[in-house]
C-alpha positions as CSV (number, residue, x, y, z in Angstrom):
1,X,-188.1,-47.5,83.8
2,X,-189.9,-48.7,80.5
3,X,-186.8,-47.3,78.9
4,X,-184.5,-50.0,76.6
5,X,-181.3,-48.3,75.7
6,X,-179.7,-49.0,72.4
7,X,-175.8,-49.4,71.9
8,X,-173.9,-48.8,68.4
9,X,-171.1,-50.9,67.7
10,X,-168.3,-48.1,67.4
11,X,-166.3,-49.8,64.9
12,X,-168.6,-48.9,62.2
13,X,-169.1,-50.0,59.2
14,X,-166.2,-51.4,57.1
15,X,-167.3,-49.3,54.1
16,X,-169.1,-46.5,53.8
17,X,-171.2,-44.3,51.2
18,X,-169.4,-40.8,49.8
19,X,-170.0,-38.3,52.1
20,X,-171.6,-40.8,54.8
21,X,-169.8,-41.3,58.1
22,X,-170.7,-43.2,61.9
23,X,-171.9,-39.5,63.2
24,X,-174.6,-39.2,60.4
25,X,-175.2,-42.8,60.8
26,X,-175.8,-42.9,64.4
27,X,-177.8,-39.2,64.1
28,X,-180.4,-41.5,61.9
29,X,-180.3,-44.6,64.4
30,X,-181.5,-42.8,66.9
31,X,-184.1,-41.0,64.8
32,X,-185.3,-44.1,63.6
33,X,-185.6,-45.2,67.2
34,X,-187.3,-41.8,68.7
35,X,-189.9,-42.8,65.8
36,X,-191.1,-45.7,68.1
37,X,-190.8,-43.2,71.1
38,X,-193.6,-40.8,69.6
39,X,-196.5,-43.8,69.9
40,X,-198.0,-42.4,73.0
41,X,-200.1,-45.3,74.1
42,X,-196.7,-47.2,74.1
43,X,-195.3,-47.2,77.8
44,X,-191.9,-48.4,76.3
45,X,-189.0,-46.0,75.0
46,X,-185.7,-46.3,73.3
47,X,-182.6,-44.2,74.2
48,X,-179.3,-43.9,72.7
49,X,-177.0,-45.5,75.5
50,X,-173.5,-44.7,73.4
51,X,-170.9,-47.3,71.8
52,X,-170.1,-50.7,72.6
53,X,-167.1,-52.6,71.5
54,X,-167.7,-55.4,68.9
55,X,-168.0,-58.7,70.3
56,X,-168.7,-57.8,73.7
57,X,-172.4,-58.7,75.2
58,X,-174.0,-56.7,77.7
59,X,-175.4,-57.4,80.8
60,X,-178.0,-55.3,81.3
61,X,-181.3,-55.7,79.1
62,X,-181.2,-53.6,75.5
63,X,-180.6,-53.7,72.0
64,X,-176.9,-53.9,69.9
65,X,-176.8,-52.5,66.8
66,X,-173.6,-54.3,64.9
67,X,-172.5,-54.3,61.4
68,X,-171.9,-57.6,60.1
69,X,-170.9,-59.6,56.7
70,X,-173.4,-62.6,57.0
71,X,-176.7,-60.5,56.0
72,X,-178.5,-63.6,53.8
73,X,-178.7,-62.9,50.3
74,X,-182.3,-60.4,49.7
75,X,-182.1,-58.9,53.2
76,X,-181.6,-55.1,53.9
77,X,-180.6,-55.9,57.6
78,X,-182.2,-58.4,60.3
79,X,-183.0,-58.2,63.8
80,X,-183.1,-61.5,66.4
81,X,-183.8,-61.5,69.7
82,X,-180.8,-62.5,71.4
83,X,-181.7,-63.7,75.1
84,X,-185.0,-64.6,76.1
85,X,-186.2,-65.5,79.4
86,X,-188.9,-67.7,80.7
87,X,-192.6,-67.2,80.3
88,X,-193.4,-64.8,83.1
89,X,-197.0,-63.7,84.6
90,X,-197.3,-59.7,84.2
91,X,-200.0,-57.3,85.2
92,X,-201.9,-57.5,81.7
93,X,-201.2,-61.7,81.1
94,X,-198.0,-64.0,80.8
95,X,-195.4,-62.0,78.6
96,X,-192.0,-63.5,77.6
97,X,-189.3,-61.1,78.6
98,X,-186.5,-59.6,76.2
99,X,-182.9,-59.2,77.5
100,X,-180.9,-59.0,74.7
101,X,-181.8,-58.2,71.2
102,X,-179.2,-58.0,68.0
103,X,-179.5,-55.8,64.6
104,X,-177.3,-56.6,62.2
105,X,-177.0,-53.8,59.1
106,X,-174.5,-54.4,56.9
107,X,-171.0,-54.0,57.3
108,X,-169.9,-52.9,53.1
109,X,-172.8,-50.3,53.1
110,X,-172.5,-49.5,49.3
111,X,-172.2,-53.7,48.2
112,X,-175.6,-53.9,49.9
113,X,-179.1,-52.1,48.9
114,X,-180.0,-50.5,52.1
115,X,-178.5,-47.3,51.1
116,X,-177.0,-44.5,52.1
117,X,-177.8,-43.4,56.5
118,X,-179.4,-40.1,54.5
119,X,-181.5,-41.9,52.3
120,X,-185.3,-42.6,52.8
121,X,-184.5,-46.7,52.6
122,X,-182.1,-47.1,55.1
123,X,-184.2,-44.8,57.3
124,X,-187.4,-47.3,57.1
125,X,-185.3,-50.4,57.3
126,X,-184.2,-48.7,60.8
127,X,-187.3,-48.3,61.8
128,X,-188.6,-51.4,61.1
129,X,-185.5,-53.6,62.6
130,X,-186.2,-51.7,65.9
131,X,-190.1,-52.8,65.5
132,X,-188.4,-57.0,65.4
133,X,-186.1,-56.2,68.6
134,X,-189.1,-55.1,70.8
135,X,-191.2,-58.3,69.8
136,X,-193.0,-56.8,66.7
137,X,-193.5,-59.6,63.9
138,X,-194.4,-58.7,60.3
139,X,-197.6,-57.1,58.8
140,X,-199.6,-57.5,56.3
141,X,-201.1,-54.2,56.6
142,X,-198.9,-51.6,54.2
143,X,-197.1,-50.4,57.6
144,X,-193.3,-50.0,58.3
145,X,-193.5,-53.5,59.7
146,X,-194.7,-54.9,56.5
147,X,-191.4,-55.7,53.9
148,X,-190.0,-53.2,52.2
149,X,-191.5,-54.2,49.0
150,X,-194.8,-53.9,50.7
151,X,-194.4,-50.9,52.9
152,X,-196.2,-47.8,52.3
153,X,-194.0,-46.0,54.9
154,X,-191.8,-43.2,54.3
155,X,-189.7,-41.1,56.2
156,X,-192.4,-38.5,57.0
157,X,-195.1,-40.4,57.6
158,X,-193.3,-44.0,58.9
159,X,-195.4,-46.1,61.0
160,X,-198.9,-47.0,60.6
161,X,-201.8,-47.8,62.6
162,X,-200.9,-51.1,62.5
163,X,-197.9,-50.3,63.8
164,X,-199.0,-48.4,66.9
165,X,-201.6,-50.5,67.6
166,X,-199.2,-53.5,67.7
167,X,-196.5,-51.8,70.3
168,X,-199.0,-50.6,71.8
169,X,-200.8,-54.2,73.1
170,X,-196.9,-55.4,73.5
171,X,-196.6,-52.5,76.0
172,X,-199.6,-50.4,76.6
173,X,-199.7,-47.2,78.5
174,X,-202.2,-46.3,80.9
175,X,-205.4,-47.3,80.2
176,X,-204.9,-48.2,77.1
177,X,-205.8,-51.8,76.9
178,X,-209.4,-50.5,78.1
179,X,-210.3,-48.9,75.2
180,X,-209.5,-51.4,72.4
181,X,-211.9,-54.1,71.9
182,X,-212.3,-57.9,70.1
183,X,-214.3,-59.4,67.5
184,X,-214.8,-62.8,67.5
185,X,-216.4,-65.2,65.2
186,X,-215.8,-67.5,62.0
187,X,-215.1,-66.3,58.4
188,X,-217.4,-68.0,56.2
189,X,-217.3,-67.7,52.1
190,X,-220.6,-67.4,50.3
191,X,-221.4,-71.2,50.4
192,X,-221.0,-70.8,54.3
193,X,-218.4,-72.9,54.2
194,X,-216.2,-72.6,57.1
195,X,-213.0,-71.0,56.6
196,X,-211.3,-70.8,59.9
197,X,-211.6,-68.6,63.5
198,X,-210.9,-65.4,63.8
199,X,-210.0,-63.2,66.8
200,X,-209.2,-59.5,66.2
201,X,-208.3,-57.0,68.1
């Protein structure tokens, strides 16, 4: 039903912020998520599908959100697509298809520099780990897919054109494919020197 539901490890994390807890963290995991809900040329939705016990794998296609230890050194969080399938032929071209996807925040919330589920980082950094476990790479473009150091995405104002452009050709709604076009062509410098191909859309 173009719906992926997301599942919250319900052992939380090992340590949290003063005056944090799971409730307020999940409230803000699932706003982060709805963000990705509001692109409306997106056909694909995210809904909060409850707790899962830690260590167990699902079946059924969707996204885990765990808290784990082995966050690399100068990461927030990361996201990985789990379980892949083939390369399958879809109505608008080949598509490979997602089953399983894994974000990983951190398990000792106030070792690491996410933040607090309330603050404005942690927020973002939700956002955009949702963004990697629907397919969505990063940006160079200022948006909430773009590195934090980058991003010019806040709470109120979180994704960027970029943003919804690029969920939107992963999984467009309606017509929406119709009404986008390409440029094609070669990027020269001012000797006309040939730089390389380009293909936007």
């Amino acid at each position: 039903n173009n719906t992926v539901p997301f599942f919250i490890s319900g052992t939380g994390p090992a340590a949290l912020y003063p005056g944090d807890s799971l409730a307020a963290m999940t409230s803000q995991i699932t706003a982060a998520a709805n963000v990705w809900n509001s692109v409306s040329t997106s056909s694909i939705k995210l809904a909060y599908g409850g707790f899962f016990n830690a260590g167990a794998t699902q079946s059924a296609p969707g996204i885990q959100v765990d808290f784990s230890d082995d966050i690399p050194p100068g990461l927030l969080a990361f996201s990985v697509l789990s379980v892949v399938g083939g390369i399958e032929k879809g109505p608008n071209g080949s598509f490979l298809p997602i089953y399983l996807s894994l974000m990983e925040l951190p398990s000792d919330m106030p070792k690491s520099t996410i933040g607090p589920s309330y603050s404005e980082q942690f927020f973002v950094t939700v956002v955009h780990e949702f963004g990697h476990t629907l397919g969505l790479q990063h940006t160079l473009a200022s948006s909430v897919m773009s590195t934090y150091v980058t991003t010019a995405s806040t709470k109120s104002n979180p994704l960027g054109d970029d943003d919804m452009a690029g969920i939107s050709l992963l999984y467009p709604a309606g017509n929406y494919l119709s009404t986008v076009g390409s440029i094609t062509g070669t990027v020269k410098d001012r000797k006309s020197t040939r730089l390389n191909s380009s293909h936007i859309t």
